[in-house]
ZAMARGU-4260 file (C-alpha; in steps of 0.2 Angstrom, whole numbers, plus 5000, padded with zeros to 4 digits):
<rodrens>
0) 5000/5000/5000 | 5006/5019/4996 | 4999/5033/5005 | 5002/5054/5009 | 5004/5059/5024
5) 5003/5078/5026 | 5011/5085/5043 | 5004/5103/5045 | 5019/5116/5048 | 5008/5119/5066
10) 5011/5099/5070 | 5028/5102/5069 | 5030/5118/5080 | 5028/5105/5094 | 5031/5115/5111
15) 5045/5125/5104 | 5043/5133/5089 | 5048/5137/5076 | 5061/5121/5075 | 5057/5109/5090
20) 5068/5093/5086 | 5058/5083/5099 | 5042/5086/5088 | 5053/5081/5072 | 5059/5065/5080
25) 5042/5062/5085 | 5034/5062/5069 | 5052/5051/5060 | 5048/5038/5073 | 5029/5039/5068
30) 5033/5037/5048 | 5047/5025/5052 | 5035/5011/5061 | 5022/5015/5048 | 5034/5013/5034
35) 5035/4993/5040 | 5017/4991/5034 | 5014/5004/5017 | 5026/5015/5007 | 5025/5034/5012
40) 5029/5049/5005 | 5026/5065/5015 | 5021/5084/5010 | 5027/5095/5024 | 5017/5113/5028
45) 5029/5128/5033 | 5017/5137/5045 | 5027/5134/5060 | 5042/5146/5051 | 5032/5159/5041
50) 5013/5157/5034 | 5016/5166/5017 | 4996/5173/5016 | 4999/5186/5031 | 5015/5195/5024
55) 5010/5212/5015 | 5015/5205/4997 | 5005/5188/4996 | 5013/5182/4981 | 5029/5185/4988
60) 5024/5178/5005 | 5018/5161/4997 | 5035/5160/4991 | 5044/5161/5007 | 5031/5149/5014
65) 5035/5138/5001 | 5053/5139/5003 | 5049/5137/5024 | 5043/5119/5020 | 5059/5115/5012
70) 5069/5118/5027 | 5055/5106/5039 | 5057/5094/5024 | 5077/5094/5028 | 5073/5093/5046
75) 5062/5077/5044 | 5074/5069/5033 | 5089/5071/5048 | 5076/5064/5061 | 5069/5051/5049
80) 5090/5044/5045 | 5091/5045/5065 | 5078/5033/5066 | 5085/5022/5054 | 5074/5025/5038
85) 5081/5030/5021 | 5072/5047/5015 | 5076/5058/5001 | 5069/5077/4999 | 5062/5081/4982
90) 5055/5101/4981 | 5043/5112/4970 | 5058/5123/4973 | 5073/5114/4967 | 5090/5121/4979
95) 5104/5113/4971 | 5114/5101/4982 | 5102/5103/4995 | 5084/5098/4985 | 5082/5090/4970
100) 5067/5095/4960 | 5051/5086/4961 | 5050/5069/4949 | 5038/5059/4951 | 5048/5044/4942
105) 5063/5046/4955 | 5049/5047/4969 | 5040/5031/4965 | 5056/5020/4961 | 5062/5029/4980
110) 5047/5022/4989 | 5047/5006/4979 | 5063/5003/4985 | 5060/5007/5002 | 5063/5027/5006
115) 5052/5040/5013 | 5048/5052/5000 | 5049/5070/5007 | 5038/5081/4996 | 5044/5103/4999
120) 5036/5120/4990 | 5021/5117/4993 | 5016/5117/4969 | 5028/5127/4968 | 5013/5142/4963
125) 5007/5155/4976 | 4990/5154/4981 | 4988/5134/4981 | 4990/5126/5000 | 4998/5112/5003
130) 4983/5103/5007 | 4981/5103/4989 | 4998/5099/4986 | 4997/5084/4996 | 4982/5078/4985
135) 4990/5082/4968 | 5006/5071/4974 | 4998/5059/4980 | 4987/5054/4963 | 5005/5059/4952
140) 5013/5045/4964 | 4997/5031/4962 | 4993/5032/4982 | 4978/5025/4990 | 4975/5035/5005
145) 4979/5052/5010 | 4984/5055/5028 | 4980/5072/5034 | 4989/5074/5053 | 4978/5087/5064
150) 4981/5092/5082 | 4962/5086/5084 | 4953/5069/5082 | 4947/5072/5065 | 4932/5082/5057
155) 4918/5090/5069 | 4903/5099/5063 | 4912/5117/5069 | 4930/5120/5077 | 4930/5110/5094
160) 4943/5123/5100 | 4929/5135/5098 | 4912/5127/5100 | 4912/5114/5113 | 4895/5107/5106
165) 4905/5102/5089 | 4900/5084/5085 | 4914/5073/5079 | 4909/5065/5061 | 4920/5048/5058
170) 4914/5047/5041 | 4908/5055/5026 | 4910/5059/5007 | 4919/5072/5000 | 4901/5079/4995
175) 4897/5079/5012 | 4913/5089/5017 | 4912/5101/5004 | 4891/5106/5005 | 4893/5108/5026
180) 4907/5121/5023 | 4919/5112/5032 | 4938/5118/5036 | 4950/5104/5043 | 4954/5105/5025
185) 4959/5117/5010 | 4940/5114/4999 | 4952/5114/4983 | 4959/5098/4988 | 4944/5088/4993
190) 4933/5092/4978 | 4951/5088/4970 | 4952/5071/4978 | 4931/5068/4975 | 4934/5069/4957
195) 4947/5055/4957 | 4938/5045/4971 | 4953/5048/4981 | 4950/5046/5001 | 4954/5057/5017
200) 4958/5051/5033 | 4959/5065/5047 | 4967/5062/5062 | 4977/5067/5078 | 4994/5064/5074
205) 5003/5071/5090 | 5001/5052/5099 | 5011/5038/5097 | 5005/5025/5089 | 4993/5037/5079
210) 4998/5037/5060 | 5000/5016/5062 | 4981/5016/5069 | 4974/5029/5055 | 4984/5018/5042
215) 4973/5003/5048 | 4956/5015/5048 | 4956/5013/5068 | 4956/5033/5070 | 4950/5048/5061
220) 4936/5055/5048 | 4938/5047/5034 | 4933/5057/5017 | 4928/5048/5004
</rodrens>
């Protein structure tokens, strides 16, 4: 099995932001026991360095937070060799000699042979969230599953940090998602993953244990 896991730039804060290590480590351990069961490839967020969309040029802000998710992308692949799993960074915004471009022929013979594919910038193209990002990989690479890591359960009826009567939904179609006006996820990327029948799983990935169990369907919404 192939899957996408997205880690939100706001997951990888951890307790200490911008860089907390502990959080990276964390998250390698997570993919690495995972990885014994299905090939992953990963699309990092940036927001824990710089969210592009509140900087006074946009287009120039989507940039830098493009270029913030290469720098987690090199973090993950350090704690992910610590941890003893193979992983390569591929970016939307090549860095020569520190990020080869995204090739979706290179990243599918990687996780054939094993690696953890770490996917950076985001598209490449302002205005377009990694969320969507994280689809659009995930069918150029054939994955079955995307893997959307949250700081909550999975998808409620409002915010649960803000309405305490928000009622958590295990499953629904991307339909669903998209008529109720939903959040958890960039709209783009659902009605992107309805039209190829691709599913969702959200879930809180800040527990051990937690990326293995939404793998098997134990935990989470799942879309689709």
């Amino acid at each position: 099995m192939r899957v996408l896991l997205k880690l939100s730039g706001e997951l990888l804060a951890g307790r200490r932001p911008p860089i907390d290590w502990e959080a990276f480590s964390f998250h390698a351990r997570e993919i690495a026991a995972a990885s014994r069961e299905a090939e992953i490839a990963v699309v990092v967020g940036g927001g824990n360095i710089l969210r592009g969309a509140r900087t006074p040029v946009p287009a120039t802000g989507h940039v830098m937070g493009m270029l913030a998710t290469v720098i987690n992308a090199l973090a993950l692949r350090d704690a992910l060799r610590d941890a003893g799993k193979e992983a390569r960074v591929l970016s939307a915004l090549p860095v020569p000699g520190v990020a080869g471009a995204v090739d979706q022929w290179e990243a599918r013979d990687a996780l054939a042979a094993g690696e953890v594919v770490i996917l950076a910038g985001g598209t490449g193209l302002p205005y377009v969230t990694t969320d969507t990002a994280a689809v659009l990989r995930a069918l150029a690479l054939g994955a079955e599953l995307v893997l959307k890591g949250s700081k909550v359960e999975g998808v409620f009826t409002a915010d649960p940090a803000e309405d305490p009567g928000a009622e958590f939904i295990p499953r629904l179609t991307h339909a669903e998602y998209l008529s109720r006006g939903l959040r958890v996820l960039d709209p783009a990327a659902v009605q992107i993953a309805a039209e190829h029948g691709l599913p969702i799983v959200v879930f809180r990935a800040d527990r051990e244990g937690a990326l293995r169990a939404a793998l098997h369907g134990e935990i989470g919404s799942r879309i689709g």
